[in-house]
Each structure stands twice: as C-alpha cells, then as structure tokens.
N, C-alpha and C positions, 0 to 999 in steps of 0.2 A: 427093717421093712424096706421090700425095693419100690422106686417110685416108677409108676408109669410114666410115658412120655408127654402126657398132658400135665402132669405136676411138675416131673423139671420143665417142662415150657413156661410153667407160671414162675417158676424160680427165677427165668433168667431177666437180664437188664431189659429186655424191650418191653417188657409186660409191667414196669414199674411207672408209678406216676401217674395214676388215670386222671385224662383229662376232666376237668368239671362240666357239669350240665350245662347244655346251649344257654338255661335261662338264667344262669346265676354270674352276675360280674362285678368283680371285685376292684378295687383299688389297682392292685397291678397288673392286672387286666386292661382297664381303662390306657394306664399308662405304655401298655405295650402298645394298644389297638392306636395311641396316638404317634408312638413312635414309629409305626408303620406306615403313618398314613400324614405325616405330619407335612407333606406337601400340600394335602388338600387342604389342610388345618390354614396355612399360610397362604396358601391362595384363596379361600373361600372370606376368609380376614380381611384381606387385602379390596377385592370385588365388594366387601361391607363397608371397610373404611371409607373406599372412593365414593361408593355411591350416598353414603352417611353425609361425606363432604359434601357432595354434588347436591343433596338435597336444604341441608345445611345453606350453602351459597344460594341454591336457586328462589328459597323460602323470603319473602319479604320481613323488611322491620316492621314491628309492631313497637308503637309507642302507649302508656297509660299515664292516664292522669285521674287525678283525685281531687275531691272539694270535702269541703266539712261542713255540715248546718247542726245548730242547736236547736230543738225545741222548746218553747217553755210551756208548761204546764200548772203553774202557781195557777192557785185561783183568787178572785181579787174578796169572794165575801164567804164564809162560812166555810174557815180553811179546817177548821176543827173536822166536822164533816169529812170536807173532802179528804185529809189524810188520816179519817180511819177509814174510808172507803176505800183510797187507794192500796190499803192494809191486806184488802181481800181479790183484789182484782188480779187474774191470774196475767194478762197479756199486758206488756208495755205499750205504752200511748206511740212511741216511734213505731212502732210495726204499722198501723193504721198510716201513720203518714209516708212510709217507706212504698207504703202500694199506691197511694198520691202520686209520690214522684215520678213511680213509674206508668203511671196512666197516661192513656191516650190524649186525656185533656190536657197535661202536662206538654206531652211532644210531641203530638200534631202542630201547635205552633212552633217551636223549636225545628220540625221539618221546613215549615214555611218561610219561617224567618231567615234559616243558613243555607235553602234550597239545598235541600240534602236529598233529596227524591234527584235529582240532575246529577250525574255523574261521568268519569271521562276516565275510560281502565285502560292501563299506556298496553303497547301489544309488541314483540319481538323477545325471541329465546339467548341472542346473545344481549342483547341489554340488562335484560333482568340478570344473567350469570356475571356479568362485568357490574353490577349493579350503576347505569347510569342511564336509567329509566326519569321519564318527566312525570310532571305532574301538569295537569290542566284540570282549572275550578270552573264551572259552568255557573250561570246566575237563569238561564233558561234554555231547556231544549226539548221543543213538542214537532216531534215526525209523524206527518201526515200520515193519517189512518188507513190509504187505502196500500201501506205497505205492512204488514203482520211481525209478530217475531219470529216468522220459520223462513222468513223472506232474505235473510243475513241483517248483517250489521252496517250501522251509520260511521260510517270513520271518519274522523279528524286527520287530517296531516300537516306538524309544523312545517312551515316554508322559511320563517324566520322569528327572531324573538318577539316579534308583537303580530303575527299575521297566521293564517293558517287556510288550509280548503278543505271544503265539508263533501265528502263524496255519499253519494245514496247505495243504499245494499247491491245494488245492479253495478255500481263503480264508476257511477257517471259523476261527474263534478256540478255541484250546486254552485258554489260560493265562495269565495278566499275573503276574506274576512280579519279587520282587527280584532284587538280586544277590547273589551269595554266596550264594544259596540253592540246594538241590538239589529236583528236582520233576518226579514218576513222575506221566503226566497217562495213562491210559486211553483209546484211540484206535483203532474201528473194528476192537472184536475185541484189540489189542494193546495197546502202551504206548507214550508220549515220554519219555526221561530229558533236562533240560537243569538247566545250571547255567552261569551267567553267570558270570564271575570278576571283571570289571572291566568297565564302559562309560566312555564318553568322547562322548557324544550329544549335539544339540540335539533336543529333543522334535520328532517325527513324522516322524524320519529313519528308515531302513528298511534291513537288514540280509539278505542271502540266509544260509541257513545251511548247513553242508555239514560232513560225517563220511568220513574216508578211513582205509583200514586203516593199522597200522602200519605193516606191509611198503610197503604204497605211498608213505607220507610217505618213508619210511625212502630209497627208490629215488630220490624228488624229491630229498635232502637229500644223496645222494651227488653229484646234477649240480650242484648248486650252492654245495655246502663246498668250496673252494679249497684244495689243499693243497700246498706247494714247497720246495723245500729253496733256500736263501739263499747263492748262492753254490757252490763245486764242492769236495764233501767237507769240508762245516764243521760239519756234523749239526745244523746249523741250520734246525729246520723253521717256515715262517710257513702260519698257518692263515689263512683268510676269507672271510668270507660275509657275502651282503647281503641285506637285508629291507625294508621298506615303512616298520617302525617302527627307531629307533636302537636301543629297549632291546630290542626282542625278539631286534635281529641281534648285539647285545653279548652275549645271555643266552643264544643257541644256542651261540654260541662257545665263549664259558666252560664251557659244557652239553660238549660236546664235547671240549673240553681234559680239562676233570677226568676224565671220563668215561675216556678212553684211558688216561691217567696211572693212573689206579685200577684198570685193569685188567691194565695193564703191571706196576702190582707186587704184583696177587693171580698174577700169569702168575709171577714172578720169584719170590716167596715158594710158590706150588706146586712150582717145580723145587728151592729149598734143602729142601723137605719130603722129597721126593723121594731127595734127595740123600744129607739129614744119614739116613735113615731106611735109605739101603746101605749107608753107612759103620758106621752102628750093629749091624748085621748082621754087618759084616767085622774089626769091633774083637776079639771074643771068639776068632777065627783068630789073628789078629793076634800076641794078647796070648798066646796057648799058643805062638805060632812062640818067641815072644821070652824066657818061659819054659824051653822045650824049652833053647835055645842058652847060656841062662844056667848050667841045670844041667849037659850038656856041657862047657862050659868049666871049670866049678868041679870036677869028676868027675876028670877030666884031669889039674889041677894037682892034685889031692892024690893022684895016682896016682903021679907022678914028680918032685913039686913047683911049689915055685915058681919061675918061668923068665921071668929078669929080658930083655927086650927093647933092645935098642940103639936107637941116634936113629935110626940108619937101617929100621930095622923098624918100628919108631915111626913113622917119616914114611912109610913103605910103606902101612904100615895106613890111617894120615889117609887117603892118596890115594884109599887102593881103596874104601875106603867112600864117601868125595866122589864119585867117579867112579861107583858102583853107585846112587849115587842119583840123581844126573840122571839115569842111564839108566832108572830104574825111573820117572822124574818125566816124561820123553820120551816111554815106552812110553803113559803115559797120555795124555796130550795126545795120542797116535797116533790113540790109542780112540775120544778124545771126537771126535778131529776126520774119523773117518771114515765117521761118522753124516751127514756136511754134502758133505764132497767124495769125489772117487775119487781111486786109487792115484798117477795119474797129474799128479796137480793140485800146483804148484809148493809150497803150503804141506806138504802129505805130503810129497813129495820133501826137501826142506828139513829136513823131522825126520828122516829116515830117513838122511841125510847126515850129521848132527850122531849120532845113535845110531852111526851105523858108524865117527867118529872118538873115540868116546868107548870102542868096545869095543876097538880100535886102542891106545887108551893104556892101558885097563886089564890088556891083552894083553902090554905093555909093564912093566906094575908087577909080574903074576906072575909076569914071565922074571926079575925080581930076587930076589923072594923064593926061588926055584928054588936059590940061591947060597949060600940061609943055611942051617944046622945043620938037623935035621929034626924035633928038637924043637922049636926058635921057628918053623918051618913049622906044626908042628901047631896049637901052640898061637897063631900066627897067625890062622889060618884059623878057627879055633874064635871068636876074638875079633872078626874081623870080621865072622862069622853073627852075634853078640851086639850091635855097636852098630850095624848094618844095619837090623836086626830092630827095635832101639831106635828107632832114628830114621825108620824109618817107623811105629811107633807114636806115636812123638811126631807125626809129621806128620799123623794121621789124629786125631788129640786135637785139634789145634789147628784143623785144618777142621769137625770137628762144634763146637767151641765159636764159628769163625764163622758157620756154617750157623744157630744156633741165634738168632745175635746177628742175620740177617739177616729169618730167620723172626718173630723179634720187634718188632723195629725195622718190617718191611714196606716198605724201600726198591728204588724202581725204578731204574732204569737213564734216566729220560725223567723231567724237571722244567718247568713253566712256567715262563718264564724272564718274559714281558709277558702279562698276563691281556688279555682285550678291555675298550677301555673304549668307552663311549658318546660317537659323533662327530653332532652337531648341522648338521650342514652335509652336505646330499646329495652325493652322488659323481656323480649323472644324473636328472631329464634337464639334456645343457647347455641351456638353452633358448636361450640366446642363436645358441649354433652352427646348433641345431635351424632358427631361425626364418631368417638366414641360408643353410641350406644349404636351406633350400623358396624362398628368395628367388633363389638359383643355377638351384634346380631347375627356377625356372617360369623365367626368364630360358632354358634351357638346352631345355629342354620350346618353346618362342618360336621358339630356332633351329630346332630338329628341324621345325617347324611351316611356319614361312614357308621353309627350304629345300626343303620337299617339294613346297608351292605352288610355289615357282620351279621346282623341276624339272618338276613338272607340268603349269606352263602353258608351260613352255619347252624341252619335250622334241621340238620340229622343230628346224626348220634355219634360221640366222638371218646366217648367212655369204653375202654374194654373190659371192666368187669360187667359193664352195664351190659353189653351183648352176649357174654358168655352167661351169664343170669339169665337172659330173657328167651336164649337160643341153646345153650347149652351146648355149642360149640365155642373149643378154642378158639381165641386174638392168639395167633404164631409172634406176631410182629408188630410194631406199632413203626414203619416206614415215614420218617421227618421230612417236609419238604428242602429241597436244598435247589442252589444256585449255580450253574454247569456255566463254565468259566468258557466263553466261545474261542481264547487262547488255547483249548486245550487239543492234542490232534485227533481231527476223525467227528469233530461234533458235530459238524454238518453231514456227515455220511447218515442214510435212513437207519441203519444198524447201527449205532453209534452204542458202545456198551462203557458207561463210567468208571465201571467199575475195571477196565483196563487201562483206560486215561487217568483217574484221580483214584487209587485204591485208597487212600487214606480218608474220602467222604465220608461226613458222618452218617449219609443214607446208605453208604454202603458197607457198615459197620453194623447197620441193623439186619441186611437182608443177610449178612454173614450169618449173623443170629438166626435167623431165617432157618437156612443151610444146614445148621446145628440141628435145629428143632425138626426139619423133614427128616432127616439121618435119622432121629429117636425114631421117631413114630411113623416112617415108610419106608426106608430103603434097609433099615436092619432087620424088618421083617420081612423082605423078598419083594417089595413093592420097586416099580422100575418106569412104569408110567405114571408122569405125573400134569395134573392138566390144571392148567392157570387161566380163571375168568371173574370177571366184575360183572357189576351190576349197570351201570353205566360207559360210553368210550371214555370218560375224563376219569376214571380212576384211576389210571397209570399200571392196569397190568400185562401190557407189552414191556415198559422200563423194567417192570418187578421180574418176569419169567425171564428176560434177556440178560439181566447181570445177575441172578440165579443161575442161568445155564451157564454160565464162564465162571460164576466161583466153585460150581461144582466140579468141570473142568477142569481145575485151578487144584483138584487132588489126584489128580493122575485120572480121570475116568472118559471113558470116552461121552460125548452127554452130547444131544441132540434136539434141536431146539424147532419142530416142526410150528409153520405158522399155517393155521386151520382156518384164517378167516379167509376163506372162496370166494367172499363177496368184495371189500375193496379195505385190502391189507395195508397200511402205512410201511412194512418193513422190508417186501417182496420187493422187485422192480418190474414195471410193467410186460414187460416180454421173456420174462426168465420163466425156466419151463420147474415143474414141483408136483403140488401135491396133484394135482386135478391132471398132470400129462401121465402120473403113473399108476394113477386109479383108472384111466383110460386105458393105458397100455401103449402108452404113444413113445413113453421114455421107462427107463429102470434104475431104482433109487440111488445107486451109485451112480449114474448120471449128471441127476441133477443137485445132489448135497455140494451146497457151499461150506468149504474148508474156512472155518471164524479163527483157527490159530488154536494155540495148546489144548486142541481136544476135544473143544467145541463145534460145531458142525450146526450149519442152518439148512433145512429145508424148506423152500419159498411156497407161495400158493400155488403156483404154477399159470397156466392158460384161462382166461376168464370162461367159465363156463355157466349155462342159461340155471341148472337146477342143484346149485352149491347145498343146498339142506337134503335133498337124496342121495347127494353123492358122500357126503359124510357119515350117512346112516346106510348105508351100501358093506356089502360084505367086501368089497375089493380094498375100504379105506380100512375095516377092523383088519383083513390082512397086510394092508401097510404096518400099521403100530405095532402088528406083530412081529414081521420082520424086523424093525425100528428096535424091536426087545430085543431080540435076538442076539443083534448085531450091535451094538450099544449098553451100555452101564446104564444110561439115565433117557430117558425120554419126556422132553419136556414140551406140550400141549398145548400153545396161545389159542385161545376159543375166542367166538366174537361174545359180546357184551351180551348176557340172559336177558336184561331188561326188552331187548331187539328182537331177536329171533331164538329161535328151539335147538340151533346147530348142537351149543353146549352141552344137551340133555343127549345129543346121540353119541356124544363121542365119552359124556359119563361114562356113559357101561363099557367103555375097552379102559378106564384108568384105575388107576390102583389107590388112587390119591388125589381129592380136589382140594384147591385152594384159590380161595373167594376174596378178589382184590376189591374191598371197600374204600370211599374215598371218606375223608376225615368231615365228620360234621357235614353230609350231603347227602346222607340217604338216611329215611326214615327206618325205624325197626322194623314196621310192617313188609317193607321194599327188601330187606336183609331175609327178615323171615321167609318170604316167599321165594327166593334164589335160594336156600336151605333147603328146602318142603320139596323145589322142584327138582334137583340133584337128589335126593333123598328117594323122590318116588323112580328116578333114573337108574337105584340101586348100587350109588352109590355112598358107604357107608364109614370112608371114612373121608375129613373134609375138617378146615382150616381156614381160619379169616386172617386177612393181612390190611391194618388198618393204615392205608398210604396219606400222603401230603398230608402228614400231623405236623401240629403248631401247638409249640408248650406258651400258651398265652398268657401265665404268670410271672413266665423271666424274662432276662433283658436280651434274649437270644429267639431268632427264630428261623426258617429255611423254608426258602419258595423256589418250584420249579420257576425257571423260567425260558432254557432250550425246547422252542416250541418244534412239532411235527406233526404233519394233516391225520386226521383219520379216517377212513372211507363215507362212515355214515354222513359225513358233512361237519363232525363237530375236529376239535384242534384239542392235543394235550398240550399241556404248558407244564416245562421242566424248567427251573431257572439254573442261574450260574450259583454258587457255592463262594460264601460271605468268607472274603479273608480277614 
C-alpha cells in the first residue's frame, strides 16, 4: 500500500509529541514554566520579603496581660435544692458575670479613673522604623470647641525631659509647659486645659493630641477587654487585654478587676441591707406570734394542770415541729426563687415535690396524735404553736446577726485570685512570621503572575492533531523556538538566514523536515510556486519562507524568494527597486534579483507604491510569478499576514501550494479556521500548516526567539539566540 504525502508527513519526527491542551498543567510543566521564569520568582520574593520586613519593623509592640477572678456560687441555706437545680440549668453562672465585667458600668469608671479618654500618638516615619518613638501620658486634655476635627491636630513637641509646647491645629504655639503641671491657656475666644502626667521623649519628637468621650473610650474598651471562663463550669473567669505599653495593659486590667470586685460587693452588701432591714420589720410579728402561744400554753396548764407527756408524744412533737419547719424553710426558697424562674422550671418543681412529701409525713404524725387522750392533744398542739413560733424566731435572730456581719464585713461573692502583672516581651508583631509570610506572599503573588502570562500568551491551540482533526489540514512541521547567537555572522543584516550561520539549529532541523514534506506533496507533482503566510506579523513566516528558500537551494536548485509585502516589508531595503518597479515596467526582473549565494535569489518589494492590494491582483504581477516559474526551480511567496489585509487571497490563485505559518498557542481555532475557508474560497486547494515558536513545556529543555526585527504593521518579531 503506497502512502500519500500527508501520511508520510504524520510519519515524520516533527509531527510527534502533541503539545497538551492550553488548560491542562502538570507537575513538569509547572516546573519548566518556573525554570523559565525563575527570575521573576526571585525577584518578586525578594520585593515580599523586604516589604514583609518593612512592615514587620514598621508595626508597633503590642504587649498582654491577664488576671484571674474566681466566682463563688455555694449557697448558704437549701444547698440540696440548689444543686439539683443547678443539675438542669443549661448556662454557667460565669457567663452572666463575664457580660458584668465587660459592661459600661464596669469601665466608664475605669476610663475616668486612668484618664484613658486623653491620649498623646508619637508622630514621625523614621522613629517608628528605628523604633525610638516616646511616649507621653496625659491626666487632662480639653481643646476648645470652637476648633472641630477637620480643623487638624493639637500637637505636643518635646523641648526637653520635663517640658514640652502645645501648638494649635493652625501651628501657632499656645504654651511650653512642664509635667505634672495643670494649664488653662485662653484660645480664640475659649480655653486649653492640658496636663502632662509623665513623658518619655527625645527632645523635638512630636506628639498628636486627642480627647475622646467616656462613653466612647468606654465602648473601645469593651472590644478589646477579653473575657472567659477557663474551662466548663469552674467559675473560673480569665480576664485580658492588650496595650502598646506593658504597664498601662497591667494597670487597665487590675483597673478592671478591682473595679467589678467593688462593685459586686457594694451589689451583695445593698441586698443584705435590703434584707436584714424585712426581717427587722417582720421580728416585732414574729415575737407577739411567739408570745401569744407562750401565754396560751401557760393559760391552759393552770386551767386543768399539769399534763405530763409520754416519749411517744414527746417524739410526735420533735417530728411535727422538724417537719413544719422545713416546710416553712421550702416555702421560702419557693418565694425567693420565683423572682428568677417560672412554675414550670425543674428547680420549682423540685421544691414543690419535696413540700408535698413533707406535708405527706406531717399528715402522717397528726393521724398519731389523733390516738392520744384529748387533753395531751390539747396540750400538744398548744406546745407545738410555742417551739414553732420559737424557732422561727430564733431563725430570723440568727439571719439578721449574719446579714449585719455581712453588711459589715462587705464580702463579695467574686475575688482575684492572679492580679495582672507586667509581661516584657510582646505577644505581636511575630516579625519573623510577618517577614516570611511577605516572603510566601511575593513568591505566591510570582505564581499568580507568570501563570496568567502563560495563560495569556498561550491561550490558542498548540496541538497538531488537534488542528488537523478540527481543520482537516495537515501540521507539515512543528518549528521550536530557538536562540540566535548575535556572535554569529550576518545577524544583524535584515536577510539574516540561520540556517547559513548555524545549520546544525535545532529550528533548522525541523524546517529541513519541512523541505522533505513540500518535496512529497508539491514539487514531485509539478508544483513550483509556493506562497508562505500567517495569520498574524509575530508568527515568524518571513524566518520560515527565508531558510526554506536556502535549504531548498541548498539541493542544487535554483529557488527564488520574492517578498510580496508592497506595504512595509522588514526584509527589502528602503530604496531598492523589485516587485512594484517591474509590475510598473520601470525595471526588469533580472535587474533587480538580489544574488543570496548558492542558488538562492531574493527579489525585494521594490518602490513604495499608493495601491499595493491592486497591484498584486493585477495581471502584470500574475505575469511576474510566471516568468519567476519559468526561469526558476522553486518560487517562494512571503505574503503579508491574512489577519491584515486580502493581498494573500490574490496571489493564492497564481500558487501551487500554501503554507499557513501558525504561531504556537496564540491563535484560536476559529482565527485558523477562517485563514483556511479564506485560501480555500481563493481556490487554492492544496495548503499546509507549520506550527512556529513551539515549547515542549514538559521537559527540561526549551527554545526562544530572541534576534529581534521591525515589522511594517508596527508589531516586532522576536527570534532569540540558540541555548548552548
């Protein structure tokens, strides 16, 4: 079976290897696109690390400190109760005290106290980077009203370790001033009150000054006092907060501890006032109940005597009393605790259970007494209204003498258990991490960077089965970028052909292939013109048709390498006369054919002329290419770029043969397709793709133009040197 010349075409070396899809990248991919680019990589690194640093230094210390409070929660009467209540209660008691601490009632004074609303922010960019920045404490600073905050800033300037001048937003000087001093300065109609408390300055540092209400300090100092309980129901609360200075973030703390603690036991000592002040009220009842039941008793026995009691009456009695007073001890705890929960709530339940098995036994002790005589009934009964009576008098004696012990004492329920101390060693910035993670960032910022360049220079099609599937024309060639060595001779000349300078290039080992492939499929069947165009000027098919024409050359033939772009050629020289003086008739083609050496032959544009797309579709230029045949082996065609203008499409129909200079992963298939369709409808039928500047982006090898030269439309092809 013989093969046509598009089956050996797929046979040969250049057609092997199809690049993978723009979208898909692999591992050694990655690694290549870094090896290419691995300047950026270490520069973009670099630009992260410093500025990583830079921020790192420029970030102030933050110091934290921490306290510990305990709450206690024991209750002093009816612990039974309370810990099966606490049994069912879903929230810890610390949480409720945890939104105390941080309430307003809490650190509004705490603002008042450490004048925390007064503040003094040091000002210059190389102090902060050298970090030898001051500090200055204010105890009072109120600027007159009739200057706003859009008006600038009050600024402080040290003069020396104990003195300073207060300048007004306008920059006039109010006052020089010690510390510790207070000072009423008269200003435009009003007043400045300031008082320095402490400085910490190098003379001619500079200070902005700034006054904020309570309330607002107050609001700031809720977002940023820390508060949590340690663990799950240990009423274990850790307070803290972080500052600029250690001792100010030590002394807000403690500021705050004490603070709640003090008010928790004026809170605790207002309800024992509360308290002892009902019971005192309810004693004088009390005491005539107890009264009353004493002279009833005594009334009684001298009425019928005296009525001696058995153990069992005797012990009747104990019970019913015992028994009448937890229930009356219950009833309370009912009271107090239905101020908190509702009926329904496990803790009520719970008493109301315990009350109904207590009136259950006391129920039980009067079916006995029911048994005895009706005298020791009476007198029973009489007796247990008396030590009833009693011992809730005594019980109400015994809570006002502790009410009063508690009133005095002024103990809370909440103690410090760890005051804050002062920590020397900032908690932030890490700088190390900081500079690090700007080192990551630009490193990471580098990928984003150079992937987006890849996909942007690489968003066509770089696949030649891919094209020859979607187009149904042959990939002749897959042409590699390479590097043109500016050592080598002639590279600066416009005509510079490589493939006379460096024949051993690996680009020029593919178009050899090339050379092969047109020989099958065009010149062994009588075919003798052949015309070379892209889709774009940066495809490189001036480089491809001009070391074509010399390797064809390069077999004895005589080959002619006509440059058809009329409009503004990179390879002609401005004043050299060609194609446009002998489609005039001004010159004759042996005239102006430049001799390239073994064989090869260039004919220029020639004269700038106004209308280069008629004169190409003119019968005088189909008779050049013809003579061209004639007198010539090979005729080879540089056309300007399809994308541009229509030249291409007229000089189709005199060629025997096109071939379509694609640039690698820069043009869409639709862009391909329609440079097919448009050749096609030119009736030219038969045609050839040549996929230039390929990059095998999987191995450790790659090749970039980079001998650059103008193109007329404005744009630049870029050939590089060739990697030793």
């Amino acid at each position: 079976m013989t093969n046509t010349p598009e089956k050996q075409m797929n046979q040969l070396p250049v057609s092997q290897g199809a690049i993978k899809p723009v979208d898909v990248i692999d591992v050694f991919e990655l690694f290549s696109i870094f090896r290419r680019h691995w300047l950026i990589f270490a520069l973009l690194s670099v630009v992260g690390l410093v500025a990583g640093a830079t921020y790192a230094r420029y970030s102030r210390d933050v110091f934290r400190s921490t306290a510990m409070l305990q709450l206690d929660t024991k209750s002093k009467s009816g612990k039974a109760i309370a810990d099966i209540g606490a049994l069912f209660e879903s929230h810890s008691p610390a949480l409720a005290e945890i939104h105390l601490i941080k309430s307003l009632n809490v650190l509004m004074p705490v603002v008042e106290k450490l004048r925390l609303n007064y503040g003094a922010e040091p000002i210059g960019l190389v102090d902060r980077l050298m970090h030898r920045e001051g500090r200055m404490d204010l105890d009072l600073f109120e600027p007159p009203k009739v200057f706003d905050d859009d008006d600038g800033d009050w600024v402080a300037e040290v003069k020396s370790e104990d003195s300073y001048e207060l300048f007004t937003p306008l920059g006039s000087s109010v006052v020089v001033g010690k510390v510790g001093e207070t000072y009423r300065v008269p200003v435009e109609g009003d007043s400045v009150a300031i008082c320095v408390r402490s400085m910490d300055a190098l003379p001619g540092q500079k200070f902005v000054l700034y006054r904020l209400s309570v309330l607002r300090m107050a609001e700031i100092l809720q977002k940023t006092v820390l508060a949590d309980e340690k663990g799950k129901n240990t009423n274990i609360i850790e307070i803290a907060y972080q500052d600029r200075y250690p001792d100010r973030a030590a002394k807000v703390l403690n500021a705050v501890a004490q603070m709640y603690v003090r008010q928790n036991v004026e809170m605790r000592s207002a309800e024992a006032e509360k308290s002892l002040e009902f019971l005192e009220k309810q004693l004088p009842t009390i005491k005539a109940k107890l009264d009353s039941a004493q002279q009833l008793l005594t009334s009684y026995r001298n009425k019928v005597g005296t009525v001696d009691l058995g153990a069992e009456a005797r012990g009747t009695l104990d019970r019913q009393v015992q028994l009448k007073t937890q229930l009356l001890s219950l009833q309370q705890q009912y009271q107090e605790k239905s101020r908190l929960f509702k009926q329904d709530h496990p803790a009520m339940q719970a008493i109301l259970s315990q009350q109904e098995r207590i009136r259950k036994e006391i129920g039980k002790e009067e079916g006995k007494v029911k048994a005895l005589p009706v005298t020791q009934q009476d007198v029973l009964k009489l007796q247990q209204d008396v030590e009833l009576n009693n011992e809730l008098y005594t019980s109400v004696l015994n809570n006002i003498q502790q009410l009063r012990v508690v009133r005095a004492s002024e103990i809370g329920n909440v103690r410090i258990v760890d005051p804050a101390y002062i920590h020397r060693k900032p908690i932030k910035p890490k700088r190390k991490m900081i500079a690090l993670a700007g080192l990551g960032g630009g490193f990471a910022f580098a990928w984003v960077l150079v992937l987006m360049l890849h996909r942007m220079r690489n968003r066509g099609v770089g696949s030649s089965s891919e094209i020859e599937r979607e187009t149904g024309v042959s990939v002749y060639a897959k042409v590699p970028k390479t590097h043109i060595s500016h050592k080598l001779p002639g590279v600066n000349d416009k005509r510079f052909i490589l493939a006379k300078a460096d024949s051993e290039d690996f680009a020029i080992e593919k178009i050899r292939a090339l050379r092969t492939a047109l020989e099958f499929s065009c010149l062994d069947e009588g075919g003798r013109v052949l015309m070379v165009t892209g889709i774009s000027p940066e495809a490189g098919k001036s480089f491809v048709s001009l070391n074509l024409t010399y390797l064809f050359a390069k077999q004895n033939k005589r080959v002619i390498f006509i440059d058809a772009d009329l409009r503004k050629s990179r390879l002609s020289h401005k004043h050299e006369k060609g194609v446009s003086d002998v489609i005039a008739k001004t010159a004759t083609l042996d005239s102006v054919v430049v001799d390239m050496g073994e064989g090869a032959y260039f004919l220029p544009k020639g004269s700038r002329v106004a209308n280069p797309g008629e004169m190409l579709a003119s019968k005088s230029f189909a008779e050049l290419v013809q003579e061209c045949r004639e007198k010539y082996d090979i005729v080879v065609i540089d056309t300007p770029p399809c994308s541009l203008v229509s030249d291409a499409q007229a000089i189709a129909k005199l060629a025997d043969f096109g071939l379509i200079v694609v640039e690698y992963k820069k043009h869409s298939m639709e862009n391909i397709q329609e440079i097919i369709d448009q050749l096609s409808m030119a009736k030219l039928e038969k045609k050839a793709i040549v996929l230039n500047k390929c990059v095998h982006d999987g191995s450790s090898y790659g090749y970039g133009y980079g001998y650059g030269y103008g193109y007329g439309y404005g744009y630049r092809y870029r050939y590089g040197e060739k990697k030793k």
